[in-house]
Chimera marker file (.cmm) of the C-alpha trace (Angstrom):
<marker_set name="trace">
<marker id="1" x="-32.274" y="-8.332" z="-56.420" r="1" g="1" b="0" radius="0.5"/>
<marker id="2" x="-30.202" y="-5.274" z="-57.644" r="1" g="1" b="0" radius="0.5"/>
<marker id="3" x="-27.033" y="-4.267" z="-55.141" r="1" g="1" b="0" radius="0.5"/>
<marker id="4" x="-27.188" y="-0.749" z="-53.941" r="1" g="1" b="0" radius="0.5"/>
<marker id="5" x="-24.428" y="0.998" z="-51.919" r="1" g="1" b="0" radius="0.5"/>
<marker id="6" x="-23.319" y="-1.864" z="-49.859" r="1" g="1" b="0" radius="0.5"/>
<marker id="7" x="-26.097" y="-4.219" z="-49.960" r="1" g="1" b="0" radius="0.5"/>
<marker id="8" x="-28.829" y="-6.183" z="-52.342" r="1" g="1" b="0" radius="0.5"/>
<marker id="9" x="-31.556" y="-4.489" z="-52.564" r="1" g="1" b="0" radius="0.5"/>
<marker id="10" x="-35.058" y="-6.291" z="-52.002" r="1" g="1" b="0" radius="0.5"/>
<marker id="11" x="-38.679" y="-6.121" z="-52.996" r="1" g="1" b="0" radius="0.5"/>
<marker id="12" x="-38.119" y="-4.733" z="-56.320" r="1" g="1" b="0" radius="0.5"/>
<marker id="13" x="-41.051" y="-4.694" z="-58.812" r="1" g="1" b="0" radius="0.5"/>
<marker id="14" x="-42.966" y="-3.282" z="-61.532" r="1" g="1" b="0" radius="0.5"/>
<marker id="15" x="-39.712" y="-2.824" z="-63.937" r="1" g="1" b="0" radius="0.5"/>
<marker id="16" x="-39.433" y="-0.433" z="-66.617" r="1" g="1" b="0" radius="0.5"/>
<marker id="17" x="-36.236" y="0.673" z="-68.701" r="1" g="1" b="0" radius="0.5"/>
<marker id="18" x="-35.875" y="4.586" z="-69.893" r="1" g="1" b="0" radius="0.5"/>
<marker id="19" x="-33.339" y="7.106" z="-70.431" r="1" g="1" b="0" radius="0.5"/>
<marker id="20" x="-31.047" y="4.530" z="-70.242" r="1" g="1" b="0" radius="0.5"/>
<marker id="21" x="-32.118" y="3.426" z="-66.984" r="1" g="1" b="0" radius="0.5"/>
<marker id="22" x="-33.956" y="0.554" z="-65.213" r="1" g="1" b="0" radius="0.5"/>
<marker id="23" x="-36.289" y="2.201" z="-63.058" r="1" g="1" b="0" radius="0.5"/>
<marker id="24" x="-37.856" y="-0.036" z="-60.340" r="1" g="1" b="0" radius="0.5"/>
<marker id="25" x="-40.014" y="0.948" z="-57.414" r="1" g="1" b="0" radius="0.5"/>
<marker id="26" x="-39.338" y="-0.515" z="-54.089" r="1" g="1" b="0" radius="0.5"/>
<marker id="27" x="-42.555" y="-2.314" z="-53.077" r="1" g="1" b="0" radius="0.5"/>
<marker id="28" x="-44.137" y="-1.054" z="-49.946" r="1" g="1" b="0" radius="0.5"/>
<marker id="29" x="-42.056" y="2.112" z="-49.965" r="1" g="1" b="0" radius="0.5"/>
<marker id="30" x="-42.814" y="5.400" z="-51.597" r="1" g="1" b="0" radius="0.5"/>
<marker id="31" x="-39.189" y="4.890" z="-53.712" r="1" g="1" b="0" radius="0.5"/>
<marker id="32" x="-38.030" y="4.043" z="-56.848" r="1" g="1" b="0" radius="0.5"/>
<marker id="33" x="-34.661" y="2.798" z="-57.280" r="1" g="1" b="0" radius="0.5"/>
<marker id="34" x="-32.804" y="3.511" z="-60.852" r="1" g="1" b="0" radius="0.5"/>
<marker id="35" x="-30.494" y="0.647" z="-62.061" r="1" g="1" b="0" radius="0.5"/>
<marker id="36" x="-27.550" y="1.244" z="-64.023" r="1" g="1" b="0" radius="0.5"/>
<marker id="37" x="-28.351" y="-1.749" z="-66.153" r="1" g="1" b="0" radius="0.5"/>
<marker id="38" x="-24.612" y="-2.274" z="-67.230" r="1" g="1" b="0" radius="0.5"/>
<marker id="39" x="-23.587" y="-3.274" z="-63.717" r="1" g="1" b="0" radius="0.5"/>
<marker id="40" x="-26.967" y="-3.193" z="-61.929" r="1" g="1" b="0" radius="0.5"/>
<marker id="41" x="-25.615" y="-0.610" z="-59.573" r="1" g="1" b="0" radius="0.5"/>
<marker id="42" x="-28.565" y="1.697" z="-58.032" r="1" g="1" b="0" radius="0.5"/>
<marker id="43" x="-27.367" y="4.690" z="-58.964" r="1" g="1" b="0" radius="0.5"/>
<marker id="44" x="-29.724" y="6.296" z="-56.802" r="1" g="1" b="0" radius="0.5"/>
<marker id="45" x="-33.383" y="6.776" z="-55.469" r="1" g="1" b="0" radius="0.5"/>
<marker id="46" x="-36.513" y="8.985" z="-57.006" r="1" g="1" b="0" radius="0.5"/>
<marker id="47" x="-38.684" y="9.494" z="-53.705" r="1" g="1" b="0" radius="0.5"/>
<marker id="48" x="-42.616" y="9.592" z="-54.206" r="1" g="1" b="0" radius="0.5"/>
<marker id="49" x="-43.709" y="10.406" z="-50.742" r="1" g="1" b="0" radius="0.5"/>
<marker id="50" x="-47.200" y="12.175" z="-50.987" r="1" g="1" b="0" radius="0.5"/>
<marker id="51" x="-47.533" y="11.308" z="-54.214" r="1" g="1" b="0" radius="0.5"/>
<marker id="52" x="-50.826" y="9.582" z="-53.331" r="1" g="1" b="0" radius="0.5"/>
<marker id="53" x="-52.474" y="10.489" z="-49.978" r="1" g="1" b="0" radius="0.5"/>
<marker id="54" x="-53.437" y="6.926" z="-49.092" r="1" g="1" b="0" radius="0.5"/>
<marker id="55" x="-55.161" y="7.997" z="-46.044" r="1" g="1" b="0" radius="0.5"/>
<marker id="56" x="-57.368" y="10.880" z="-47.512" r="1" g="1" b="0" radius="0.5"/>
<marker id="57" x="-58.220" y="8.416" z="-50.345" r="1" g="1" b="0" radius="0.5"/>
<marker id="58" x="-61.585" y="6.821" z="-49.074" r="1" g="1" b="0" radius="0.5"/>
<marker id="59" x="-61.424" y="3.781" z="-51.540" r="1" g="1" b="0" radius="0.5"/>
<marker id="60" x="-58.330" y="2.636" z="-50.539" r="1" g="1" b="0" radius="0.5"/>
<marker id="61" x="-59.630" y="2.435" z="-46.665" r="1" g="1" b="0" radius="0.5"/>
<marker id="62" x="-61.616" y="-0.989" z="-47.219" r="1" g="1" b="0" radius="0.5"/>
<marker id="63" x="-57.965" y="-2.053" z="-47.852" r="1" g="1" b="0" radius="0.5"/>
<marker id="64" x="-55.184" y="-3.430" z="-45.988" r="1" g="1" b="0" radius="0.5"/>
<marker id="65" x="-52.391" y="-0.717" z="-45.606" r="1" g="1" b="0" radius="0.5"/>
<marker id="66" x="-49.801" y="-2.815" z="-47.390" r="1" g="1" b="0" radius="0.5"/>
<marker id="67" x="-51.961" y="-3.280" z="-50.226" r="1" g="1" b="0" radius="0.5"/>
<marker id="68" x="-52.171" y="0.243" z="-50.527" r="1" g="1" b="0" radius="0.5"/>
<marker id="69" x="-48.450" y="1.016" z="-51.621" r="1" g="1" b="0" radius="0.5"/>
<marker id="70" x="-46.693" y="2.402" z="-54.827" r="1" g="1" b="0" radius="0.5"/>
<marker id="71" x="-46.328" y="-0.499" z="-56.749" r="1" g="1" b="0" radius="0.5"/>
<marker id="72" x="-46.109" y="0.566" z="-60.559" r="1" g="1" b="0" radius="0.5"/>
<marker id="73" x="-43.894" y="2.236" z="-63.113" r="1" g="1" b="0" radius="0.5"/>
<marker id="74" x="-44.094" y="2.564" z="-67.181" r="1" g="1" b="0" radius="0.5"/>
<marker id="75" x="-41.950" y="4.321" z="-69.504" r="1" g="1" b="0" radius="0.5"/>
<marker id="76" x="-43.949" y="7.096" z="-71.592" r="1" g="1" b="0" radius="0.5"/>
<marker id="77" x="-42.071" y="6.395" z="-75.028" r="1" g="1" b="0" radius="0.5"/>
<marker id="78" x="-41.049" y="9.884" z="-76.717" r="1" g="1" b="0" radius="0.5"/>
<marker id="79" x="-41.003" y="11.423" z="-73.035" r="1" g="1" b="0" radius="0.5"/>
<marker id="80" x="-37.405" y="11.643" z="-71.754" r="1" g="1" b="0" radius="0.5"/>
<marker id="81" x="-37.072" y="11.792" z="-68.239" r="1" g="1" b="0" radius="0.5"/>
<marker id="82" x="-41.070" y="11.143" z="-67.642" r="1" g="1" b="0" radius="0.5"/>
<marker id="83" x="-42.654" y="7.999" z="-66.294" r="1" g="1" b="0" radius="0.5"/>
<marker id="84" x="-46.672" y="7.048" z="-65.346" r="1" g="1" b="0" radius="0.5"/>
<marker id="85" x="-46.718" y="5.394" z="-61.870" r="1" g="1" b="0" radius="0.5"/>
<marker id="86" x="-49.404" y="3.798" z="-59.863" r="1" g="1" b="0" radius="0.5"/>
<marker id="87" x="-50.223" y="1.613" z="-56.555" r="1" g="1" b="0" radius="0.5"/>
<marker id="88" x="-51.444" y="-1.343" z="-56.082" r="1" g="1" b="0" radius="0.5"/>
<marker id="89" x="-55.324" y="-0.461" z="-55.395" r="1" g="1" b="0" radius="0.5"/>
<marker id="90" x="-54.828" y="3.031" z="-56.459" r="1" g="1" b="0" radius="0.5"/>
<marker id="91" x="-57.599" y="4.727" z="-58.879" r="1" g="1" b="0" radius="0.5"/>
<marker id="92" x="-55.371" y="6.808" z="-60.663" r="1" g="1" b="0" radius="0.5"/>
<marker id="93" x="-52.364" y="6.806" z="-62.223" r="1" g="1" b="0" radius="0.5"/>
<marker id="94" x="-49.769" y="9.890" z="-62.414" r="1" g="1" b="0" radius="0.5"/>
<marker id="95" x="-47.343" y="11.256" z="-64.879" r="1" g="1" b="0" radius="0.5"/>
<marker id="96" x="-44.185" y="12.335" z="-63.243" r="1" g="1" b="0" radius="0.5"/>
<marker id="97" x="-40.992" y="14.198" z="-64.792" r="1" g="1" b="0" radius="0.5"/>
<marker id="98" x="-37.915" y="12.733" z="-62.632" r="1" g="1" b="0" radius="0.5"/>
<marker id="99" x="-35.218" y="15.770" z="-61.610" r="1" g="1" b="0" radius="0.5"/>
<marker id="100" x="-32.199" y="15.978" z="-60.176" r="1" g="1" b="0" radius="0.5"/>
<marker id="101" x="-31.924" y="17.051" z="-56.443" r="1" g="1" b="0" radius="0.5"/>
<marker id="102" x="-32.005" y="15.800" z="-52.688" r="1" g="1" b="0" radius="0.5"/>
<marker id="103" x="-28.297" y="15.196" z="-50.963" r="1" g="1" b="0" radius="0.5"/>
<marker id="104" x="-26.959" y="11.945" z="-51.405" r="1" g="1" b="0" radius="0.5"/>
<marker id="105" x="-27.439" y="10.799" z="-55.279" r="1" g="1" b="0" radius="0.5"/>
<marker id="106" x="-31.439" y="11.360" z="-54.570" r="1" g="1" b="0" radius="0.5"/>
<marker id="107" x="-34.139" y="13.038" z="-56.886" r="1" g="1" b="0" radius="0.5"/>
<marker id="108" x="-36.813" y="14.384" z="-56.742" r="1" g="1" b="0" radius="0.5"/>
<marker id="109" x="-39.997" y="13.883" z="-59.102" r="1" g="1" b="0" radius="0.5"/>
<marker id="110" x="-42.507" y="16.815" z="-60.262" r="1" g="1" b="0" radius="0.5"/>
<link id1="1" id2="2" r="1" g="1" b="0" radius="0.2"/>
<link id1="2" id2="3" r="1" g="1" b="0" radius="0.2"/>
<link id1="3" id2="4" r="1" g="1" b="0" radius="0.2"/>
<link id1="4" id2="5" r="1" g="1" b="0" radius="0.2"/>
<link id1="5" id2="6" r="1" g="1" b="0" radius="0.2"/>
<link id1="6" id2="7" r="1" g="1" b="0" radius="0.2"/>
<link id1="7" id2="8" r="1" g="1" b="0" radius="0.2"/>
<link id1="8" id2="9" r="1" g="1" b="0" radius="0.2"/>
<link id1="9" id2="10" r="1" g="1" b="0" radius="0.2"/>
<link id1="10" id2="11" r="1" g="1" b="0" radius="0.2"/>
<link id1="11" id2="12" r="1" g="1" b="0" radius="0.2"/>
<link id1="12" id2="13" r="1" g="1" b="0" radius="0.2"/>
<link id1="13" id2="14" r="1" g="1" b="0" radius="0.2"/>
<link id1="14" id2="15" r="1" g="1" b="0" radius="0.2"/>
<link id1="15" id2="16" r="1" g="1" b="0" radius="0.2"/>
<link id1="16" id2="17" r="1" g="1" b="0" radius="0.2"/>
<link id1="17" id2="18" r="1" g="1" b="0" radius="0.2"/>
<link id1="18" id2="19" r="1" g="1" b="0" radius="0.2"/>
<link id1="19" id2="20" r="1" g="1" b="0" radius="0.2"/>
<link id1="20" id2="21" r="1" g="1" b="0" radius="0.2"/>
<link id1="21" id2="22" r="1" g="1" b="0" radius="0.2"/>
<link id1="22" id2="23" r="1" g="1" b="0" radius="0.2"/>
<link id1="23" id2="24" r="1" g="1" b="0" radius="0.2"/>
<link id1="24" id2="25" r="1" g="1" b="0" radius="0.2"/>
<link id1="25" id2="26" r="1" g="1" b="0" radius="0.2"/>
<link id1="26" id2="27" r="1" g="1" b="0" radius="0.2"/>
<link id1="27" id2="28" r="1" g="1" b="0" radius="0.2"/>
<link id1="28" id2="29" r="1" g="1" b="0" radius="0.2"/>
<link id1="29" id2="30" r="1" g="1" b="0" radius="0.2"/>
<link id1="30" id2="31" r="1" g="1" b="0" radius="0.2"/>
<link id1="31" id2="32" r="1" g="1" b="0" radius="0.2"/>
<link id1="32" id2="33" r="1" g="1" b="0" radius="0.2"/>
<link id1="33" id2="34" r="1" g="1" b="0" radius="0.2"/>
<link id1="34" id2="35" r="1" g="1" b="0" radius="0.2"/>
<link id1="35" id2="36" r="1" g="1" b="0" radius="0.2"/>
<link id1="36" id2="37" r="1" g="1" b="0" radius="0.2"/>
<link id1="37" id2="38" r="1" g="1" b="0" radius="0.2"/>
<link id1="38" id2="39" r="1" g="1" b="0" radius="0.2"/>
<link id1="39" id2="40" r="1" g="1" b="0" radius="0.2"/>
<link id1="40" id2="41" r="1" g="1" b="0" radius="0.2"/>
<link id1="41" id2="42" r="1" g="1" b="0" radius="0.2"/>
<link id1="42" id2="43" r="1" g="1" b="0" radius="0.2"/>
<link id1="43" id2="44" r="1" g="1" b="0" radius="0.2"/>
<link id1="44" id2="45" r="1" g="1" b="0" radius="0.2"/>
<link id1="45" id2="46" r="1" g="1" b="0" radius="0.2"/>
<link id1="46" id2="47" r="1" g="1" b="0" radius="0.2"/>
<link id1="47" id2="48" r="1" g="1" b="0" radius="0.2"/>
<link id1="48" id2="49" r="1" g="1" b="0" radius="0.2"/>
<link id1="49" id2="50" r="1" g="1" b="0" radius="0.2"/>
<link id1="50" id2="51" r="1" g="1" b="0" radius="0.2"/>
<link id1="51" id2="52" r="1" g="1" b="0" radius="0.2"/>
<link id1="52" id2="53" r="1" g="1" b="0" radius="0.2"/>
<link id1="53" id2="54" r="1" g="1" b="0" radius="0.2"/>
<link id1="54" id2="55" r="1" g="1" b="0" radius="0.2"/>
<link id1="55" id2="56" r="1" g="1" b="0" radius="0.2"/>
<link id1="56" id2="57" r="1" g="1" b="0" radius="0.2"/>
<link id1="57" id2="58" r="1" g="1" b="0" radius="0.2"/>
<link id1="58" id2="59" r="1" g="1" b="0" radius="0.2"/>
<link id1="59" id2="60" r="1" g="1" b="0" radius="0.2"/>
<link id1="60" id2="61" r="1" g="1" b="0" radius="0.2"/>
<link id1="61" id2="62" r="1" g="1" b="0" radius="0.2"/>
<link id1="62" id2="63" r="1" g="1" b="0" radius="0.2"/>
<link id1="63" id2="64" r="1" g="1" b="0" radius="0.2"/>
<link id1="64" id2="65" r="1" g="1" b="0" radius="0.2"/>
<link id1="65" id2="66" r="1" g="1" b="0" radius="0.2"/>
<link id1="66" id2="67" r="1" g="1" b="0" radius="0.2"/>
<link id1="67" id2="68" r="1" g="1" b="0" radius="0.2"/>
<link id1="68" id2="69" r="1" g="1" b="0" radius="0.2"/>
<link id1="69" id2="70" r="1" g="1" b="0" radius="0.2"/>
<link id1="70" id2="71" r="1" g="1" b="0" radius="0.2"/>
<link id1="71" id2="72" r="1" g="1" b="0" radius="0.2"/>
<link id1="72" id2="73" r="1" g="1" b="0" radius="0.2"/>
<link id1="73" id2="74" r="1" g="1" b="0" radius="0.2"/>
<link id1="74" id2="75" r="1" g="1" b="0" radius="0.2"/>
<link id1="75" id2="76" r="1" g="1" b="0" radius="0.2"/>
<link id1="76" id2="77" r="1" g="1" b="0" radius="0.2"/>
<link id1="77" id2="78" r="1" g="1" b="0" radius="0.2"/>
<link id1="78" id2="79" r="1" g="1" b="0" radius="0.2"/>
<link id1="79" id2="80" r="1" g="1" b="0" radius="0.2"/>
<link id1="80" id2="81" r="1" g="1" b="0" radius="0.2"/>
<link id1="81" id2="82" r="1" g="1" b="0" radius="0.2"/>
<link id1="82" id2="83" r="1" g="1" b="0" radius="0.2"/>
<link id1="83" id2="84" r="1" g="1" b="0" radius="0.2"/>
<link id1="84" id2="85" r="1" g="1" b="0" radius="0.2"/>
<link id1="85" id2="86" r="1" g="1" b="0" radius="0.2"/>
<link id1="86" id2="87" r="1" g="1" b="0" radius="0.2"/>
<link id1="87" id2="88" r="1" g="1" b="0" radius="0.2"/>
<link id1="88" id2="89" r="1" g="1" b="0" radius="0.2"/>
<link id1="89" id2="90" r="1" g="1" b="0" radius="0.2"/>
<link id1="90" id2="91" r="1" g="1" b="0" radius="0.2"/>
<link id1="91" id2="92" r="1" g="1" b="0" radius="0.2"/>
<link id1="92" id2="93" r="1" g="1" b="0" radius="0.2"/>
<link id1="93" id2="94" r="1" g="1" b="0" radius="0.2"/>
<link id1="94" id2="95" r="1" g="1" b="0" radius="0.2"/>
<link id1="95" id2="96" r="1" g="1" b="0" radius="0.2"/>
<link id1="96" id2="97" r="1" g="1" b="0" radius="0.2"/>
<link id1="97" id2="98" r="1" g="1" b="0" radius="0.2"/>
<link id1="98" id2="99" r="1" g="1" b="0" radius="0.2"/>
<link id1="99" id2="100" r="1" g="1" b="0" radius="0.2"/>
<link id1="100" id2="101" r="1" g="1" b="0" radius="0.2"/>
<link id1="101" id2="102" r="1" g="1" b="0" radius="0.2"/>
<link id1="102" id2="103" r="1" g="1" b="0" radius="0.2"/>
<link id1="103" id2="104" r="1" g="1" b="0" radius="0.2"/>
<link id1="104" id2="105" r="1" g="1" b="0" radius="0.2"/>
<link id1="105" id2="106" r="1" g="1" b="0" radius="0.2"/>
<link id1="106" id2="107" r="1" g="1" b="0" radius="0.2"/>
<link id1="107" id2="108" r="1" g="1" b="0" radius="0.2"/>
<link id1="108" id2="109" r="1" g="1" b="0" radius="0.2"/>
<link id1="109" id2="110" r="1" g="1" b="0" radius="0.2"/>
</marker_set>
């Protein structure tokens, strides 16, 4: 568990470390967190929502819902500011670039 704001925060998974950053996604949420691995601070959250329409996807429908979530996140080495994520059950994986943007220490990912 890594604190954020003013409380641990759970169900982190799938780990990677770029751009000076832990980046973790939140299991069965459509966020990753990024760590500040000197203090393990979240310094703030990259939100995937519709990254993946899980509902439109007819292979993920023999699935359970919660089986369905984001739940994967890789450095892509030489890439600043890039990462390939992926869910647990999805067929595809996705290369995003993580920007700055959204109120409250959010971003945003393209």
């Amino acid at each position: 568990r890594k604190t954020g704001r003013a409380s641990p925060v759970q169900r982190l998974n799938a780990l990677a470390y770029a751009d000076g950053a832990v980046y973790a996604n939140v299991w069965q949420s459509d966020r990753i967190a990024v760590i500040d691995p000197a203090n393990g601070a979240v310094k703030r959250y990259v939100d995937l929502s519709g990254l993946h329409d899980v509902e439109a996807d007819g292979w993920l429908h023999r699935f359970d819902k919660s089986d369905c979530c984001l739940n994967g996140v890789a450095a892509l080495p030489g890439r600043p500011g890039e990462l390939l994520v992926t869910g647990k059950m999805w067929p595809l994986a996705y290369e995003i670039r993580i920007v700055e943007g959204g109120g409250g220490g959010g971003g945003e990912a393209e």
